[in-house]
Structure formats: C-alpha cells, structure tokens
PAKOLMI-694035 format. One record per residue (C-alpha): x negated, y negated, z negated; residue in three letters. Coordinates in steps of 0.25 Angstrom, whole numbers, plus 5000, padded with zeros to 4 digits. Layout:
<r><x>X</x><y>Y</y><z>Z</z><dolo>ala</dolo></r>
...
***
This chain:
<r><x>5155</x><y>4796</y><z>4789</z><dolo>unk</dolo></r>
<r><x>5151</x><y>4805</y><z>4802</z><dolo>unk</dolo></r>
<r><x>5157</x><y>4818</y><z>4799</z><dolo>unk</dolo></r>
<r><x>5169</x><y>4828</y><z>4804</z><dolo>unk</dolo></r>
<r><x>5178</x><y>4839</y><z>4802</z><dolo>unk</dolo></r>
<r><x>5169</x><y>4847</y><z>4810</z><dolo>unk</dolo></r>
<r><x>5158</x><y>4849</y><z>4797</z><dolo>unk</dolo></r>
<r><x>5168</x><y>4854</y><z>4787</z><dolo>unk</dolo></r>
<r><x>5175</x><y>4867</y><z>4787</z><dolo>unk</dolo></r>
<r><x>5191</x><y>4861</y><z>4785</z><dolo>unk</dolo></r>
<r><x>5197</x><y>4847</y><z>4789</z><dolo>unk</dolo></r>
<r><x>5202</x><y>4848</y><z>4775</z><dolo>unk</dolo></r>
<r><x>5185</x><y>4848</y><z>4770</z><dolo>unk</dolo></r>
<r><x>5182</x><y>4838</y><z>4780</z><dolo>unk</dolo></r>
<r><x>5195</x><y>4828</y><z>4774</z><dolo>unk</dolo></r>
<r><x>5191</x><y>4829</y><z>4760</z><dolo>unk</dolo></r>
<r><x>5176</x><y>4827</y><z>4762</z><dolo>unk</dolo></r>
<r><x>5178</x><y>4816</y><z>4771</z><dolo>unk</dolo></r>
<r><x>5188</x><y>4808</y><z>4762</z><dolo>unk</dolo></r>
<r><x>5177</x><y>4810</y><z>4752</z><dolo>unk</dolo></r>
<r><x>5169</x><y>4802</y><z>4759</z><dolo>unk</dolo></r>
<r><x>5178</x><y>4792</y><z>4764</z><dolo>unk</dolo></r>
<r><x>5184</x><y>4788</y><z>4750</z><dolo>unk</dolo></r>
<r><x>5171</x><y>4785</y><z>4746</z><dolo>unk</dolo></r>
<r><x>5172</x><y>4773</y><z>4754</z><dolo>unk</dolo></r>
<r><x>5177</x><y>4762</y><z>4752</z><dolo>unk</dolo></r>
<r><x>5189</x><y>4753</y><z>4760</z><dolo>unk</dolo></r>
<r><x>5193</x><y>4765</y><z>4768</z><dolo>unk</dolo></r>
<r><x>5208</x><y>4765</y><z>4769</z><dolo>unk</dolo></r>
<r><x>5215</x><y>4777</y><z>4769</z><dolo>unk</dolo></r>
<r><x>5219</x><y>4778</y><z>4784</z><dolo>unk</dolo></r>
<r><x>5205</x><y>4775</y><z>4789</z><dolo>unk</dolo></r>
<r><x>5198</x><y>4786</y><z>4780</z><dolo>unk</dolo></r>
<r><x>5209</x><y>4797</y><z>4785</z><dolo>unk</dolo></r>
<r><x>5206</x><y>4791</y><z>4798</z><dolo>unk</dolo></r>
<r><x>5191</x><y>4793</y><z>4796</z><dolo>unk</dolo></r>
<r><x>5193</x><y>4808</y><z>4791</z><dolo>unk</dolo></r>
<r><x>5201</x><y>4812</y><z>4803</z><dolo>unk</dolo></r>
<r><x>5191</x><y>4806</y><z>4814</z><dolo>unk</dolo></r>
<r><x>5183</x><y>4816</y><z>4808</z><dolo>unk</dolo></r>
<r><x>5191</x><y>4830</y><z>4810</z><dolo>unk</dolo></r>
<r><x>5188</x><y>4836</y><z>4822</z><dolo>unk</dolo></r>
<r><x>5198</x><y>4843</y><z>4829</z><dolo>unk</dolo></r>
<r><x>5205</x><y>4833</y><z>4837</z><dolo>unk</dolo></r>
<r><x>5220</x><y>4839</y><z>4834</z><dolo>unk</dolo></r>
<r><x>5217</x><y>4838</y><z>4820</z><dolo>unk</dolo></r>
<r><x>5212</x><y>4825</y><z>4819</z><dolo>unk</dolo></r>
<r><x>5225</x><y>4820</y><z>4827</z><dolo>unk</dolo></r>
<r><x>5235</x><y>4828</y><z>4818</z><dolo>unk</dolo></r>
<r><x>5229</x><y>4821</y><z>4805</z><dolo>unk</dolo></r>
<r><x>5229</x><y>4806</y><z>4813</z><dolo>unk</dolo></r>
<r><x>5244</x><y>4807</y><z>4818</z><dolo>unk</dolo></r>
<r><x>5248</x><y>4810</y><z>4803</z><dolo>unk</dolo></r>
<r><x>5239</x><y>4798</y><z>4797</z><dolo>unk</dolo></r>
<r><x>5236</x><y>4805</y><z>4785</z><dolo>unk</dolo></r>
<r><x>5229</x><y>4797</y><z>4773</z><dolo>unk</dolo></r>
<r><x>5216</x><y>4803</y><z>4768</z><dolo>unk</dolo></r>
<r><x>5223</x><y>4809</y><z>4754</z><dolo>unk</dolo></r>
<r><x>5232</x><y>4819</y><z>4765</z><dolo>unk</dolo></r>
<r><x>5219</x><y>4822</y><z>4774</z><dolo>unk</dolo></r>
<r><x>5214</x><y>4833</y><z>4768</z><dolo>unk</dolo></r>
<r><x>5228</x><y>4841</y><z>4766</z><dolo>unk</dolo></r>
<r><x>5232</x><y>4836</y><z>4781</z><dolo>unk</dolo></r>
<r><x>5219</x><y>4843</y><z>4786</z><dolo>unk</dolo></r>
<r><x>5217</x><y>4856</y><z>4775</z><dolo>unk</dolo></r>
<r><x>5230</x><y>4859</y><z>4786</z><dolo>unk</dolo></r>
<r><x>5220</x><y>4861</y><z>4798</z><dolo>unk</dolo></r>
<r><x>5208</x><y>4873</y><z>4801</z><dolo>unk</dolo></r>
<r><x>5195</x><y>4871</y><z>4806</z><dolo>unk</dolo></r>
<r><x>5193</x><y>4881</y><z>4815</z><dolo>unk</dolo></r>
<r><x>5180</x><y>4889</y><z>4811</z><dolo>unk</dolo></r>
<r><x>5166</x><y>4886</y><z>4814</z><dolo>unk</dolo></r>
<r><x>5163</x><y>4899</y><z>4819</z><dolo>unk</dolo></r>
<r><x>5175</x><y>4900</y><z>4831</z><dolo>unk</dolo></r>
<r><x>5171</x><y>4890</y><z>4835</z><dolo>unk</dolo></r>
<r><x>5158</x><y>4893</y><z>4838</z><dolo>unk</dolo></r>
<r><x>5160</x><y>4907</y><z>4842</z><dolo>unk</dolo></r>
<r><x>5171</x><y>4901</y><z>4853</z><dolo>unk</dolo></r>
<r><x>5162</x><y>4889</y><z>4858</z><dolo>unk</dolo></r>
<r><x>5151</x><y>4899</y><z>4861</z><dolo>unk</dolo></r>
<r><x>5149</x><y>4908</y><z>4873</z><dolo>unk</dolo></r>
<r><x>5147</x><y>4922</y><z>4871</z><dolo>unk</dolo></r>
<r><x>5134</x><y>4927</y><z>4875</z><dolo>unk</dolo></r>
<r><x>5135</x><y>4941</y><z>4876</z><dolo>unk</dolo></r>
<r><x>5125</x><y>4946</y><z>4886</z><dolo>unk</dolo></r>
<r><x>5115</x><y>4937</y><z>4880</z><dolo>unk</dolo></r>
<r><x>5117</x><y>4938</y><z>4866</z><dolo>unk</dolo></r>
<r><x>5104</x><y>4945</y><z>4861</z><dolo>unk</dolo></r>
<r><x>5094</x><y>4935</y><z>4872</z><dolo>unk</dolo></r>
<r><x>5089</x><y>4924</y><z>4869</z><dolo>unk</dolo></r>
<r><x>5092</x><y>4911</y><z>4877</z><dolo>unk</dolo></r>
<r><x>5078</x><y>4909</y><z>4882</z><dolo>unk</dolo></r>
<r><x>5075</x><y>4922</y><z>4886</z><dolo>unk</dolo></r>
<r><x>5088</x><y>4920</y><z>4896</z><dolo>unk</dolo></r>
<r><x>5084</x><y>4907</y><z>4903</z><dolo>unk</dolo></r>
<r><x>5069</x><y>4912</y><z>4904</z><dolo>unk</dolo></r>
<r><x>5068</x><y>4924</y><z>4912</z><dolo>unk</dolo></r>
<r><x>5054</x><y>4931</y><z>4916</z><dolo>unk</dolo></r>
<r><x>5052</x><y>4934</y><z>4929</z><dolo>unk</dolo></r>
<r><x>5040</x><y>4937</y><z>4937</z><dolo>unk</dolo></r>
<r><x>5036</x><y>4927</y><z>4947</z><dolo>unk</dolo></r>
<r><x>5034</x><y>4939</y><z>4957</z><dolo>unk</dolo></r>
<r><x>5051</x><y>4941</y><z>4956</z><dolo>unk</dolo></r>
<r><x>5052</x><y>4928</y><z>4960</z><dolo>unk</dolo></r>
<r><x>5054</x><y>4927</y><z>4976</z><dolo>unk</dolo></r>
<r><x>5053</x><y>4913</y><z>4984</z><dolo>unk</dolo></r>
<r><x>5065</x><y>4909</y><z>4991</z><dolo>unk</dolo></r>
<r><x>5056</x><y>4902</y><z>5001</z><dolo>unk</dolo></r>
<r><x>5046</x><y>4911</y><z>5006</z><dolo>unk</dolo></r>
<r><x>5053</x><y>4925</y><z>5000</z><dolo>unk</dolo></r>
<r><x>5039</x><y>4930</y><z>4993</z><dolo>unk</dolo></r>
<r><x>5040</x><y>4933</y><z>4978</z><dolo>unk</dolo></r>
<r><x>5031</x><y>4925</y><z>4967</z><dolo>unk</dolo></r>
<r><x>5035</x><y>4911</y><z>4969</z><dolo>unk</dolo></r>
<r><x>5047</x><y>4900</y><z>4970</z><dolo>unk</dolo></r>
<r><x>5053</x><y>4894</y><z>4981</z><dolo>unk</dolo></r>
<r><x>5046</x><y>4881</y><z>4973</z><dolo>unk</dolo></r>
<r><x>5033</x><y>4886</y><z>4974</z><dolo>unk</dolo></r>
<r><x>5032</x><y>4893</y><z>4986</z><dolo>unk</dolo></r>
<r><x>5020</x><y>4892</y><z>4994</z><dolo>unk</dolo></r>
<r><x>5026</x><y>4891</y><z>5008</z><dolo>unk</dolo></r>
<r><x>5035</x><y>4880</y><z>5004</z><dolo>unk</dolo></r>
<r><x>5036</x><y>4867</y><z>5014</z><dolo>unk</dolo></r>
<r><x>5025</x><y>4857</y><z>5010</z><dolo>unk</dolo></r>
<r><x>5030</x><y>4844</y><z>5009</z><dolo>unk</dolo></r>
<r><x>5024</x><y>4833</y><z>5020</z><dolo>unk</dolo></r>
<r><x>5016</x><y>4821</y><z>5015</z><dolo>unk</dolo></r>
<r><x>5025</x><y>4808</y><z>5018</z><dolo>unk</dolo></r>
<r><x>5014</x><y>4799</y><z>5023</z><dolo>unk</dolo></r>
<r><x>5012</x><y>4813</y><z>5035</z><dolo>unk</dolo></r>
<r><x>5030</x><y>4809</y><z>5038</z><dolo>unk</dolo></r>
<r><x>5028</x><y>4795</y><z>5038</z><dolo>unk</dolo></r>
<r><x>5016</x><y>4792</y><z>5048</z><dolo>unk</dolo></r>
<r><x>5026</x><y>4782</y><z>5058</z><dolo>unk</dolo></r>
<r><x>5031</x><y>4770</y><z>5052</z><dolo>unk</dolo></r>
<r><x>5047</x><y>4769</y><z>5052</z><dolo>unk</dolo></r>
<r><x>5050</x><y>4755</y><z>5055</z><dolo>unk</dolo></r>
<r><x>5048</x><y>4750</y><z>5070</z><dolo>unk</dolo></r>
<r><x>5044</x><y>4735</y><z>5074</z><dolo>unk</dolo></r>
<r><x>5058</x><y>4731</y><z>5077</z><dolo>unk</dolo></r>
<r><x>5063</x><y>4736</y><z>5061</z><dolo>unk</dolo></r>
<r><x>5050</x><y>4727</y><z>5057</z><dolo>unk</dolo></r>
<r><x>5053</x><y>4715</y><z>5063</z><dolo>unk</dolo></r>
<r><x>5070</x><y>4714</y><z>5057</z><dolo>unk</dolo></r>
<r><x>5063</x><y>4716</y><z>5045</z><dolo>unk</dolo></r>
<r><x>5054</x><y>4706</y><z>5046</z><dolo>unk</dolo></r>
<r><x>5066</x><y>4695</y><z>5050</z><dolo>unk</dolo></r>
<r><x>5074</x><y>4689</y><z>5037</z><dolo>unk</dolo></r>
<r><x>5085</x><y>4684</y><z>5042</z><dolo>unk</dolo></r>
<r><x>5092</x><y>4678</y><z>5033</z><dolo>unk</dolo></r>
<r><x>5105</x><y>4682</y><z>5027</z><dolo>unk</dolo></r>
<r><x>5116</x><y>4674</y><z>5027</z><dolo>unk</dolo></r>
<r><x>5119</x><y>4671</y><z>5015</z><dolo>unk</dolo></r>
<r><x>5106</x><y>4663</y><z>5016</z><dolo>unk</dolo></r>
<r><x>5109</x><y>4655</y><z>5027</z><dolo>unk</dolo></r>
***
C-alpha cells in the first residue's frame, strides 16, 4: 500500500481509509497496522506525536481528527515567488529577446554586426605540424633510453 497523508484532505480521512485497507488483510497485528498508518502521515511532528503515544488502530482515527492539514492552497501560494512585473508575459518571450544583429557590437574589433566569436580579424590558429619542425629529444636522451638497465628488484 503506497500511499500518504498528503492525498486526503484530513489525517482523520487518511486513518479511516487506510485501516480499511489494512483490516482486510490478514495476520496483521494491531501494532504493526497503526505502525503502517502512521509511516504514512506526513508531517513529521505529527507522526512523532501519534508514535510516542502508541495508539492501537481502534484510537487512530480519534487521535488524528485532533490535527488540521494546513490547506492546499497556502501552501502553494507561500511556496511560490511572486511575479509581479512579469505577470501578464509569457516565459519565452522573456528568455528570447529580438535583437538586430546591427546592435550587436564586437568586443574585439569594436565594429557592430558580429560577435567577438565570429569576428573576422580574430587570431587564426597555426597548424601544429608549422610548431613542431625540430625534433625535441637530442642523441644523448636517445641513447639512456635505448640502455635497460635492470632494476633491482630483478637482480
């Protein structure tokens, strides 16, 4: 049984639509099934109040008729920034804005029309094979490399 508090309007809803269910079953002991119907309330305070008092399943749903859900709806209006200046605009006319490429200037060069990315006068990027005409190792770094001496662990 995968459900919780949260999908009823009261704890007290929640207790008697639950023990329904669990009753059904059978070789539940009393203890496990209050156990079971209070993993399932959400508010933590709640949920420790009804453990501490170990209450058998008959006393669950006059423990928890005690206890208000707060509503749905203050919840929602709380969790939720308010957007005030934005209220009346859609979300993607905000993230896409139109703009003329001739407004847009180029922080390399200074002329207008183009990005810093795709400017014209940007540094080109030299071939490696142009860098690298000299080899880097000389004759003396060739021949210790050649020698295997051996370690001497091998010895």
């Amino acid at each position: 049984m995968k459900t919780d508090s949260n999908n009823y309007p009261t704890y007290a809803e929640y207790t008697r639509r639950s023990l329904v269910r669990l009753r059904k079953v059978n070789g539940l002991s009393d203890e496990l099934i209050s156990a079971i119907v209070i993993r399932g309330i959400v508010d933590p305070q709640i949920r420790a109040a009804a453990t501490n008092a170990k209450l058998l399943p008959n006393d669950l749903v006059e423990f928890f008729s005690i206890y208000v859900k707060p509503s749905q709806t203050k919840l929602n209006n709380t969790s939720r920034p308010v957007l005030s200046r934005f209220r009346n605009t859609q979300w993607h006319q905000l993230r896409k804005r139109e703009h003329s490429s001739n407004q847009i200037s180029c922080y390399l060069c200074g002329f207008f029309g183009h990005k810093q990315v795709n400017c014209p006068k940007r540094a080109k990027c030299h071939s490696t094979s142009a860098v690298n005409d000299k080899p880097t190792t000389s004759k003396a770094h060739v021949s210790t490399l050649q020698k295997s001496d051996p370690c001497s662990l091998v010895k």
